[in-house]
C-alpha positions as CSV (number, residue, x, y, z in Angstrom):
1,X,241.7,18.7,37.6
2,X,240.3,16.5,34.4
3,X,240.9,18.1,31.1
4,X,238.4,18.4,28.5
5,X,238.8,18.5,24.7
6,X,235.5,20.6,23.3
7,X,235.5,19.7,19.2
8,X,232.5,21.8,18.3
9,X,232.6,24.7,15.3
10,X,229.7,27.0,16.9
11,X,231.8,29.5,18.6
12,X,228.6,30.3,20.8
13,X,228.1,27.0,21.6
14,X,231.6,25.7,22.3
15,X,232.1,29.1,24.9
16,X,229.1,28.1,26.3
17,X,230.2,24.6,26.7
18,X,233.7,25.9,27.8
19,X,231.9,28.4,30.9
20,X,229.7,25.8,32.2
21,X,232.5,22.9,32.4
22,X,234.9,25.6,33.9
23,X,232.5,26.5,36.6
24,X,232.5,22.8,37.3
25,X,235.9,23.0,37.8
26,X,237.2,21.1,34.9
27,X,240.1,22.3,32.9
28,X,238.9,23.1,28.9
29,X,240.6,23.7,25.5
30,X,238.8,24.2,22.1
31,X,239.4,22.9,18.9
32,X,236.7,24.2,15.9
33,X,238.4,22.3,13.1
34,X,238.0,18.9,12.3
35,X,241.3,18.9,10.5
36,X,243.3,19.4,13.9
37,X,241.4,17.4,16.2
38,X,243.3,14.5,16.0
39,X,246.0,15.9,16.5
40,X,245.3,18.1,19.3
41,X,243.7,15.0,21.1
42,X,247.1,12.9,20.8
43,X,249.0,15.5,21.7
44,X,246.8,17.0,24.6
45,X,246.9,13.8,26.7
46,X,243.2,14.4,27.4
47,X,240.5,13.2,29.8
48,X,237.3,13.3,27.8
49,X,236.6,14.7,24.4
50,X,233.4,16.4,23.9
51,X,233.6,16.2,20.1
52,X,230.1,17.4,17.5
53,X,229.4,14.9,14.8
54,X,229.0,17.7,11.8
55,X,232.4,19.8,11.5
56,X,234.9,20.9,8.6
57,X,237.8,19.8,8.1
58,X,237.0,15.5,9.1
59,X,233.7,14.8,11.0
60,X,233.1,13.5,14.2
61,X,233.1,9.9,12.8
62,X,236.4,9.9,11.3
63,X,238.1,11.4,13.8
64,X,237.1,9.0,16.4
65,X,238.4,6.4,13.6
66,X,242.3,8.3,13.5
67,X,242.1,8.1,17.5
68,X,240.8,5.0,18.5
69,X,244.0,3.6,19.3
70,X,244.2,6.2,22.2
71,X,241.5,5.2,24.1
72,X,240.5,8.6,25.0
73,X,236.8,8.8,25.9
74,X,234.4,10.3,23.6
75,X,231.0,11.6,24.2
76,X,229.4,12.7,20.8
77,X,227.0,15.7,20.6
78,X,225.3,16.4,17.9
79,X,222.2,18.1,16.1
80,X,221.3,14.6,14.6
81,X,218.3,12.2,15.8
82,X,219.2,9.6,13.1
83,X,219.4,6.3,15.1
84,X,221.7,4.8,13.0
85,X,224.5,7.9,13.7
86,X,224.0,7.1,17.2
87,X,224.1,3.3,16.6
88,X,227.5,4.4,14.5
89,X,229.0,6.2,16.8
90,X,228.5,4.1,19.7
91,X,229.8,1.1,17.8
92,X,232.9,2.8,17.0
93,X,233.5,2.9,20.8
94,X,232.0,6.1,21.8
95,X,231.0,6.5,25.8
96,X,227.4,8.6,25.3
97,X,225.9,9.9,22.0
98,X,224.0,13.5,23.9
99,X,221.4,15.2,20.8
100,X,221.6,19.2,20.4
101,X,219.9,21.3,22.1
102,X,220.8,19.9,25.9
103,X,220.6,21.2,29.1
104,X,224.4,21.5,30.1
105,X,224.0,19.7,34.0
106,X,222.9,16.9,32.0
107,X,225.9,16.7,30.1
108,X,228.0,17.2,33.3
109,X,225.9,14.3,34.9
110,X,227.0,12.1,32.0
111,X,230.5,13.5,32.0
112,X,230.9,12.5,35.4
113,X,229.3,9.2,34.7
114,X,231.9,8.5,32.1
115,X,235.0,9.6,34.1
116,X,233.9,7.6,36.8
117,X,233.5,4.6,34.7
118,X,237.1,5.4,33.4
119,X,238.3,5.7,36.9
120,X,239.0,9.5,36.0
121,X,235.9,10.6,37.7
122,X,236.5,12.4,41.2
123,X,235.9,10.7,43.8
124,X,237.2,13.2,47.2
125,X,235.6,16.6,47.1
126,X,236.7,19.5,49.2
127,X,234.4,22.6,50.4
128,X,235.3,25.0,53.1
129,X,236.1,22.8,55.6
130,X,233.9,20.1,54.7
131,X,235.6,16.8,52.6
132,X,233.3,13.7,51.0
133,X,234.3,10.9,49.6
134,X,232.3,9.1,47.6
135,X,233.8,6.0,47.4
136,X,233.8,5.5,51.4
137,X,230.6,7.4,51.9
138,X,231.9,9.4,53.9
139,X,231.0,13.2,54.5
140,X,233.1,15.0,57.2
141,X,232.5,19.0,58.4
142,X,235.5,20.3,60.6
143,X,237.0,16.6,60.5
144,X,234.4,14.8,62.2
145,X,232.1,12.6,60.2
146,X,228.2,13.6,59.6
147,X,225.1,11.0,59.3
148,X,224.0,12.0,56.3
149,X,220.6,9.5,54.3
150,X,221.9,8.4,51.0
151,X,220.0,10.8,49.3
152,X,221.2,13.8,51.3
153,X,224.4,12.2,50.8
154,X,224.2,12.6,46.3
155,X,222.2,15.6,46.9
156,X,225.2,17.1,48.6
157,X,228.1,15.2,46.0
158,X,225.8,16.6,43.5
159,X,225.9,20.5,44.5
160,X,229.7,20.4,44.6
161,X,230.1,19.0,41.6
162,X,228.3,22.0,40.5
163,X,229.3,24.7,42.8
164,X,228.2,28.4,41.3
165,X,226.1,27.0,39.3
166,X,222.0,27.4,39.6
167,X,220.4,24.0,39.4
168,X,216.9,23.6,39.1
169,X,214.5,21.1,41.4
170,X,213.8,19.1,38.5
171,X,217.5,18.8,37.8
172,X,217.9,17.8,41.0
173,X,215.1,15.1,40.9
174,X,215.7,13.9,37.4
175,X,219.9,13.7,38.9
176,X,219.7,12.1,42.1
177,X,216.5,10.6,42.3
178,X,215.9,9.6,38.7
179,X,213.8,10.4,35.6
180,X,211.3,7.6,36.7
181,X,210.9,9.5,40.2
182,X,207.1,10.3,40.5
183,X,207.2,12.3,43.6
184,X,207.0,15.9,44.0
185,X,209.6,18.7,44.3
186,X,208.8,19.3,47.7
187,X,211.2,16.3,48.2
188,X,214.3,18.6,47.1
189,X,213.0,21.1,49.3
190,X,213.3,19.0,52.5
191,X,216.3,17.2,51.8
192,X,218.3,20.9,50.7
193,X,217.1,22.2,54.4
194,X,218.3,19.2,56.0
195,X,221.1,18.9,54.1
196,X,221.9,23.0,55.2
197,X,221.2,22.4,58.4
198,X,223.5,19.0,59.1
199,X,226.4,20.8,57.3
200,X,225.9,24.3,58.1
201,X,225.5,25.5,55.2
202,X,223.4,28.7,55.5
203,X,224.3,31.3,53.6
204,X,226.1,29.4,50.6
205,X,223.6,27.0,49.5
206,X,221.3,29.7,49.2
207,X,217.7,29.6,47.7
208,X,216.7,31.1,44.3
209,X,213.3,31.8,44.4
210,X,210.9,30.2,41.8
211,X,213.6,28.0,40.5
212,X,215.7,26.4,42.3
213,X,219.3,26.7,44.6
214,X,223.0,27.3,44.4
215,X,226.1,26.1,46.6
216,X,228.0,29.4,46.5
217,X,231.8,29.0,46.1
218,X,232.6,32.5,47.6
């Protein structure tokens, strides 16, 4: 389980932060003082720091200066639009600059994105008695392996990255298929069904009507 540092001062926001990256089964502490986040992310041997740009104590910017040497992963979120913060920030060796207000799956898309490309990301997921890898690309229910397309393949790497959570068609487009897709969100539709049908999946990745689905963990 990856653990993940949330730096962020808005209690609502940081417990918000702290539910949605639990129910995504990653393992979460908070810090709300700039002062101590150095500290805390030298001594926490951390995964990924989710650390906001405007705190007390030190800001974001000069705490990612005390920690560089750790080579802990940073991904900065802030309120700011300013260009030249993000320029900043990315210079000084942050992984992703994400601007307040944000939908929280896409800050577990880049999260995962980041992980990945520090070899931390996950790459074998378990579910009942089904098991992907995503390196192989391999998906197997009750041991033996199942023809999945590639895009039923990240459809269904993409709900168990997000299990109890409701995710949205457009999430699901804008995720797997891109924000450049120009299709229609009957496309989720039919790839969800086939993807519940090849995997047997009726009954957990149930259907929420006028929005979207969930891959139900219970």
């Amino acid at each position: 389980m990856q653990k993940i540092l949330i730096v962020e001062d808005d209690e609502s926001i940081a417990r918000m932060l702290e539910a949605t990256l639990e129910m995504a089964k990653y393992e979460c502490r908070i810090c709300c003082d700039g002062s101590l986040a150095p500290e805390e992310i030298r001594s926490g041997r951390y995964d990924l720091v989710l650390l906001d740009v405007m705190l007390p104590g030190l800001d974001g910017f000069q705490i990612l200066e005390q920690v560089q040497d750790m080579d802990t992963p940073v991904i900065f979120l802030t309120a700011r639009e300013n260009v030249m913060d993000k320029v900043k920030g990315l210079r000084m060796g942050a992984e992703d600059y994400v601007v307040k207000p944000f939908e929280p799956m896409e800050l577990l898309a880049r999260m995962e994105v980041v992980l990945r490309r520090r070899n931390k990301g996950r790459s074998l997921y378990t579910y009942e008695d089904i098991e992907v890898d995503v390196d192989s690309h391999l998906a197997k229910k009750g041991g033996a392996e199942i023809a999945l397309t590639p895009k039923e393949f990240d459809v269904l790497v993409f709900f168990l990255q997000h299990q109890d959570i409701a995710v949205t068609r457009e999430q699901l487009l804008s995720s797997v298929w891109g924000y450049e897709f120009e299709g229609e969100s009957r496309t989720v539709d039919i790839h969800v069904q086939q993807l519940r049908r090849k995997m047997c999946l009726q009954g957990r990745l149930v259907t929420i009507p006028k929005l979207g689905y969930r891959l139900e963990s219970r």
